[in-house]
N, C-alpha and C positions, 0 to 999 in steps of 0.2 A: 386808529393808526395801526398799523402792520405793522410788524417786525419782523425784518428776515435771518433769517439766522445762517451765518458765515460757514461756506463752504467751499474746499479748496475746487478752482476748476479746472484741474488735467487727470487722465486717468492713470492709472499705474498696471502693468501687467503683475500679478502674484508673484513672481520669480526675482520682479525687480524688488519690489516690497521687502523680501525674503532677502536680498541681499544687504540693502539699507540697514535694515535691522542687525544683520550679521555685523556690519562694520561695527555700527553705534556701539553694543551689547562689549564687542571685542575690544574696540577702544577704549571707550568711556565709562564703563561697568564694569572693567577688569583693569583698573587702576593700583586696587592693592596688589595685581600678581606683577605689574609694571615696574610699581614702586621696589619691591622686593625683591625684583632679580635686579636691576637697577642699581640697588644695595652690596648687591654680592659683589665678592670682591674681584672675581674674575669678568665682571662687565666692564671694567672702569675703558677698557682699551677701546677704536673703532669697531675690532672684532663682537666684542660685546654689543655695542650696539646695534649692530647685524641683524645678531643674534636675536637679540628683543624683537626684533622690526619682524622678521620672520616667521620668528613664534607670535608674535600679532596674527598677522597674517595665516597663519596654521589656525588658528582659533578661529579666527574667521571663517575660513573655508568648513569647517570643522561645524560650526555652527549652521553655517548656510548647506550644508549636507544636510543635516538633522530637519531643518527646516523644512527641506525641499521635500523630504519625504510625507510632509502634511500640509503643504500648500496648495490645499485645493481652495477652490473659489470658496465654502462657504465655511472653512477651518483656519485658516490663513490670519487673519485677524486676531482670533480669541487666541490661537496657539502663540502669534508674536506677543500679544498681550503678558501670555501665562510667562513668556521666557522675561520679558521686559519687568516686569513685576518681580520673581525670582531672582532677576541681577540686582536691582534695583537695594531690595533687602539682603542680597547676601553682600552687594558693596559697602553697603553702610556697616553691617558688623563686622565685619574682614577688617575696612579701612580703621575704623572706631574702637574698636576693643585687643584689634590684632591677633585675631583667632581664624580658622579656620575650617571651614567643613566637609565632615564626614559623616560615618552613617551614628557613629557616638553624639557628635553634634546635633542631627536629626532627632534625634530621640531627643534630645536636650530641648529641642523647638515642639514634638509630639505632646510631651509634658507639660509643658509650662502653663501654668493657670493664670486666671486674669490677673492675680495678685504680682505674681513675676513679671508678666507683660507688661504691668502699669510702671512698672519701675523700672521697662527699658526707653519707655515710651519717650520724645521728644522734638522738639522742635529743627533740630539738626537732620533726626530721622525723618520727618516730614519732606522738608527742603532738600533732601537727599534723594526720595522715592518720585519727587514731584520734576526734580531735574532729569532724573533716569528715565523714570517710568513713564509720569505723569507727563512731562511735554512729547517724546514720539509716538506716547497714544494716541496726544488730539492729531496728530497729523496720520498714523493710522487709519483712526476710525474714520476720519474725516476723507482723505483719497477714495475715489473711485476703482475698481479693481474694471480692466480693460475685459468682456466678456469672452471667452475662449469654447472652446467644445472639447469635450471627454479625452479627445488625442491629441488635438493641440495641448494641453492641460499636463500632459501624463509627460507628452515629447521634450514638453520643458522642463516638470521636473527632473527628470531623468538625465537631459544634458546639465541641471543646474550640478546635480546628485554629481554627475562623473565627470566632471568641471571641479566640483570642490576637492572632491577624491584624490583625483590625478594633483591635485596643485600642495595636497597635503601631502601629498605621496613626496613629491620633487621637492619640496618643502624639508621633509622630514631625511631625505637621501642626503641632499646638500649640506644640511647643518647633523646630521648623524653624530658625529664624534660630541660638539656641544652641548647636543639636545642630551644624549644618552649620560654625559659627563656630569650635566645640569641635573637631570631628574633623578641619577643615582643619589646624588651626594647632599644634593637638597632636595629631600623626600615631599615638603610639606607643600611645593610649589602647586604638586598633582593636586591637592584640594581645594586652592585658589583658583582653578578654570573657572571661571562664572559664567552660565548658571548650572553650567554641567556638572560643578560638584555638588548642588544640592539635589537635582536628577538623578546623578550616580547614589549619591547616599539613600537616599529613599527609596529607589531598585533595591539594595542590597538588605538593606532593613524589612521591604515586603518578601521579598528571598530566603530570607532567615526565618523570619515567622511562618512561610510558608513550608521551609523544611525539618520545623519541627513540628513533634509531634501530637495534635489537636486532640489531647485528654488530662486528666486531670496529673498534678505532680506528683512523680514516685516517693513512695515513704523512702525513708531513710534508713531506719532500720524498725524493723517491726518488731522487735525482742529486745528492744532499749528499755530500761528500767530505772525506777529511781532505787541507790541503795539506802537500807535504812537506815533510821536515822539516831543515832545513841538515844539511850533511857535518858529520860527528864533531862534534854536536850532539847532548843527551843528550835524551830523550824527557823530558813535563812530569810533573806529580804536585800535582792539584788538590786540595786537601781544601776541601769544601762542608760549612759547618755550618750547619741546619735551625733556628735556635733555636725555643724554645715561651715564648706570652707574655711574652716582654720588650720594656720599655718605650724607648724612645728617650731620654724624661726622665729615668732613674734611671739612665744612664751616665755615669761622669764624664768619659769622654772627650766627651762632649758638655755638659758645663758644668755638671753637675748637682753639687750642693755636696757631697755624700758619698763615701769613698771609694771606687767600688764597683769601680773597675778598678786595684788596685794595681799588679797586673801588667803587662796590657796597656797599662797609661800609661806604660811604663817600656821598651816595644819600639817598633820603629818600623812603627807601622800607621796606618792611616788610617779615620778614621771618619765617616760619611756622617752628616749629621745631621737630614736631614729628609726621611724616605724613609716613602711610607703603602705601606698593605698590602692584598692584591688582596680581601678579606674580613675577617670579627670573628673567624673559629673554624677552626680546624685542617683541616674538612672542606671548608674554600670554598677557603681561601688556599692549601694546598698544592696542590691540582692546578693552581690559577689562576697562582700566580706559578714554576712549573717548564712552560707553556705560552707557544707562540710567538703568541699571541693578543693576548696582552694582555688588564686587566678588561675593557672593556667589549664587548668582541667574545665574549671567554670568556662572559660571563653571557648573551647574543644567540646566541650558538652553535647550530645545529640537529645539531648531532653530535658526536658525541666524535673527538679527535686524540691520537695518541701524543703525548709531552713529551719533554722536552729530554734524557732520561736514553736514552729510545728511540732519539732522534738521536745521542747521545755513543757509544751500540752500535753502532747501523747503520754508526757511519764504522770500527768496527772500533778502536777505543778499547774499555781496560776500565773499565767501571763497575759500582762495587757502592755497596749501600746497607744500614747498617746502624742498624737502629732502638731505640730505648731508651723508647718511647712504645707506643700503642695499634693502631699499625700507621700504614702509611704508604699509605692512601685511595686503595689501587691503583696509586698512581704507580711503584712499584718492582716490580708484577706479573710486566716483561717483561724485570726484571735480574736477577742475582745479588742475592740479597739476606739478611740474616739479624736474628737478633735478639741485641742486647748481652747478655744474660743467659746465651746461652751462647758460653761464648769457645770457641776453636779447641781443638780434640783435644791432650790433655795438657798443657792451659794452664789456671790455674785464676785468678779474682778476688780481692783480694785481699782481708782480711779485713774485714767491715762493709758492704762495696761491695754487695751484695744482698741484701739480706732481706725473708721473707713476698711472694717472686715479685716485689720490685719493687727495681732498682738504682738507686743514685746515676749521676750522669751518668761516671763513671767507667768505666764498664762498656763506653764505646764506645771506649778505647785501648786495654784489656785485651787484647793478641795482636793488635795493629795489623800488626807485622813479618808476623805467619801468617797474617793473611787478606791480606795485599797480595800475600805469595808466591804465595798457594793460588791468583791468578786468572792464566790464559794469560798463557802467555810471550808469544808471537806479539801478545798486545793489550796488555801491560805495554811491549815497546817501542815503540810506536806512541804511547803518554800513556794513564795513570791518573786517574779521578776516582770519590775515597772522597766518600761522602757521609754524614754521621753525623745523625741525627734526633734531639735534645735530649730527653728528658723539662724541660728549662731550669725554668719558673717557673711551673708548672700547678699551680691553686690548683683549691679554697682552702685547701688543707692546704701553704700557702708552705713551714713547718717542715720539709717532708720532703724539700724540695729541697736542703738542702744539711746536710755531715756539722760533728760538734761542732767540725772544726779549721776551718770558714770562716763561722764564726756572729760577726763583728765589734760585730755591731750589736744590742743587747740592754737591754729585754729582749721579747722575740720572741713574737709570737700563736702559740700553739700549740694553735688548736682550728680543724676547720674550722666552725666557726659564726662568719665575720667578725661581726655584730654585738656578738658577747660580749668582741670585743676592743677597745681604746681603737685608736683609727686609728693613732695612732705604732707598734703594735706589729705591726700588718697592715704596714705601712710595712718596719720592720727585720724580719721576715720574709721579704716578698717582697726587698729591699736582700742580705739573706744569699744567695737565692737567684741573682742577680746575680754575685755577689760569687765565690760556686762558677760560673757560667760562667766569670767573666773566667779563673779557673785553671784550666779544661778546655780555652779557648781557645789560651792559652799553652803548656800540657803539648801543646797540639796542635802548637802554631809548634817547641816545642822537637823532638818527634818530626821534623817536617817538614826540620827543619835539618841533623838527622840523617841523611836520605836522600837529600841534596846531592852526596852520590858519586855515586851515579847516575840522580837525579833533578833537574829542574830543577821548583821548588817553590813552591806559594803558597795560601793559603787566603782565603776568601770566607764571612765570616759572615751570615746574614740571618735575624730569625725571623720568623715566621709570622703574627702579629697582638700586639695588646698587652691590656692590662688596664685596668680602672679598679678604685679601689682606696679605694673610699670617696667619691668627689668625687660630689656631689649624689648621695647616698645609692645611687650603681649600685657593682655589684661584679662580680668574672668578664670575662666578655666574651662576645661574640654577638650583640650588639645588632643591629636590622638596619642595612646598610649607612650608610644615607641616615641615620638619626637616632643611631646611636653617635657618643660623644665622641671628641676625637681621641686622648683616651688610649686606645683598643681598635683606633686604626689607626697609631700612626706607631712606630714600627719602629724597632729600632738594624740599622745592615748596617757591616760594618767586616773591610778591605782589609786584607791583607798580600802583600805583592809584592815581594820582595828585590829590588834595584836590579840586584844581578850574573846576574839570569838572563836565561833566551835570552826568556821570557815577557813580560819588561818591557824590551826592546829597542826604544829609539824612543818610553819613554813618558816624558813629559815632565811631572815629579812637581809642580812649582809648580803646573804646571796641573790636574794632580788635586787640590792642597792647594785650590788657589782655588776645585772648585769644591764641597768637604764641606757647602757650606751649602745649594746648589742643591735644587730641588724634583725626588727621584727617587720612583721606588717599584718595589714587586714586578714591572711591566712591564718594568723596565730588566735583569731576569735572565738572562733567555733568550738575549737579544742579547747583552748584557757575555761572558757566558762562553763563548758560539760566537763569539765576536770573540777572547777570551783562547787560546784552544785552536786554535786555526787550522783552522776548519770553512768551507768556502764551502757554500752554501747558498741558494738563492732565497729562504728566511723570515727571514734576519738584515737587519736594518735598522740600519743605522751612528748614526741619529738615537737610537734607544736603547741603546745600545754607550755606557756610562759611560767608557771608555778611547778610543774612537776619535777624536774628537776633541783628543784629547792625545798622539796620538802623531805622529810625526814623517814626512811623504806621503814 
């Protein structure tokens, strides 16, 4: 028995193909830029709706330009595909998380390993790609393309080309005053064009790499030294903790009404509370704020520089870095470094602490004692800095951040599709995940206490950017700079410094209490802890040294 298999029978010329697609893509895949100006508050009138109708339309033309200039007979196809596919995912996260993309966000998607992927992954997303993408493919591939020659081919792109041009042109003259009104004052609209702002972003991203400069990172300072260290004076032992989205609001040691720091409210540490972050996403802020730059020189940069970790080596200090995340964005390239998952040789996790290749944050004290050993003697006495990398509060699967004995606050979203959950539940999810640092913080202080024989001790918590978590319907984090909330930049960072060590000699604690409330941020790292460590240096600047000013001339 035969079987025929179903094929559409009329033909289509390229040009028309190329149009269809332009509507659909503009319509229907650019739903969140719909919804969003929709929202605003100067559409509510006819004018408004004009408005919209025309900026459709702009996008369309705008599209079908783009188009037309790769519509040839045997491109036409795979290109409507690559765009079709492209809206298809940037609707789903646009509409679903209410983020937006640029070339920071690119990078956010460049990065992400299968462990992040699995945890965006679902069936909403499926049914979203398969409506978008997946049904104008089968009518894509399936159409016939009407056969043309070389100048037939060209004459119609070209009128489609200056067809779309002219109509955006008239388009753009007509509505001038609202377009120009619109895009001033709502900036983040420009990254909603679907699929052109994940195009644009990834231009600007190869752009960038391209015009920096392809060699290796400049030292930093090459005559940085460690100063010595007092007679019969025990060497230090920093632990650096990396946190991952956590928020500054949801700590209680910063006034926040829930309990998320049982522990840590109950030692004696100190917590900064109003500290932002050198970026929205993992791939901005870590290299930025472990850099002796600072943001805005960092983002101004014409070249790459080793970081802080390069300089804690160079003085002949050990430094290692262990990660429990997606990698650490090259910053630990040039150290020791490894991954929590696998502990040290005939040490094993303990039970629950890893499954399906992904650990609880647990995983980075597992054989703490044998990785401190395992690094030179010759650079153990001179001062240690571990530095541990959180997987902390990486959503939107909050639930997996923390195990059933630190889930306080219930009952808990357990899907990552934030919409499908009531906000209080995304709330005591991400609060759990909290709630599991504040006890990896302490199990860290307590380890740390421990090493007081022949360490002089302190650890430095900071994470990396924050989250929003519902508030005006954004979610995640990555927003760009300039227009994210301050929930996806202000930071918890929190101090532990035993009063009896040689470290906190001459620091004058009321003065550090007074100033927990002061404006710091990710720039204040660099300096702080080459000022903690006793590094001289020509890139340390006393003005961002959080301690220098507190200690005693």
């Amino acid at each position: 028995m035969q079987i025929k298999t179903f094929r559409l029978a009329f033909y289509l010329s390229s040009w028309k193909l190329v149009l269809l697609a332009s509507v659909w893509i503009a319509l229907l895949a650019n739903w969140p830029l719909w919804k969003a100006m929709a929202n605003l508050p100067e559409m509510g009138k006819i004018r408004g709706i004009f408005f919209i109708t025309a900026f459709a339309l702009m996008v369309a033309a705008l599209l079908s330009a783009i188009l037309s200039l790769l519509a040839w007979h045997s491109t036409v196809k795979p290109v409507i595909a690559l765009f079709l596919l492209a809206a298809a995912l940037g609707t789903y996260f646009m509409g679903t998380y209410g983020v937006v993309i640029d070339s920071s966000m690119m990078v956010n998607v460049l990065v992400t390993d299968l462990q992040e992927v699995r945890d965006l992954l679902s069936f909403r997303l499926l049914l979203s790609v398969l409506f978008l993408a997946g049904l104008p493919l089968v009518f894509v591939w399936q159409v016939k393309l009407r056969p043309a020659t070389l100048a037939q081919q060209l004459t119609r792109n070209l009128l489609v080309l200056a067809g779309s041009l002219t109509l955006v042109l008239i388009i753009g003259i007509l509505s001038f005053a609202d377009l120009s009104s619109t895009m001033r004052n709502h900036r983040s609209l420009r990254y909603m064009i679907n699929p052109l702002n994940s195009f644009y972003a990834l231009g600007m991203l190869i752009h960038e790499a391209n015009a920096m400069p392809n060699k290796p990172p400049a030292i930093i300072d090459s005559t940085a030294k460690l100063l010595p260290r007092p007679a019969k004076t025990k060497p230090f032992l920093l632990l650096l903790v990396v946190g991952e989205t956590a928020r500054a609001d949801h700590f209680s040691l910063n006034a926040y009404p829930r309990a998320t720091n049982p522990e840590l409210g109950q030692r004696d540490v100190m917590s900064f509370r109003n500290v932002s972050s050198c970026g929205t996403n993992t791939a901005t802020s870590l290299p930025c704020m472990l850099s002796h730059l600072g943001r805005k020189d960092f983002v101004a940069r014409q070249q790459e520089y080793e970081n802080l970790l390069d300089l804690l080596q160079q003085t002949g200090l050990a430094v290692f870095w262990l990660e429990n995340q997606a990698g650490c964005k090259e910053v630990c390239d040039r150290i020791p470094h490894s991954f929590a998952k696998h502990p040290p040789k005939g040490i094993q996790h303990a039970a629950g602490i890893c499954q399906e290749g992904e650990c609880l944050d647990e995983a980075l004290l597992t054989g703490l004692d044998a990785r401190l050993a395992s690094l030179p003697e010759v650079r153990r006495n001179r001062g240690v800095v571990l530095v541990l990398h959180q997987m902390g509060s990486h959503g939107p699967a909050y639930y997996k951040r923390s195990p059933p004995t630190h889930k306080p606050f219930q009952p808990e979203c357990k899907t990552n599709i934030l919409q499908n959950c009531p906000i209080q539940q995304i709330i005591n999810a991400f609060d759990n995940s909290i709630v599991y640092t504040d006890y990896l913080l302490s199990r860290g202080i307590d380890w740390l206490s421990k090493q007081q024989t022949n360490y002089e001790t302190a650890m430095l918590y900071l994470s990396d950017h924050g989250e929003s978590l519902g508030e005006n319907n954004i979610y995640l984090h990555g927003l760009p700079y300039a227009l994210a909330p301050k929930e996806q930049k202000q930071v918890p960072m929190i101090f532990w410094l035993p009063p009896s060590t040689r470290l906190s000699k001459g620091v004058d604690y009321g003065c550090l209490h007074q100033k927990l409330d002061e404006p710091f941020s990710h720039d204040n790292l660099f300096h702080t802890v080459v000022g903690l460590v006793g590094i001289q240096t020509k890139s340390y600047q006393t003005s961002l040294d959080i301690l220098h000013s507190c200690r005693s001339r």
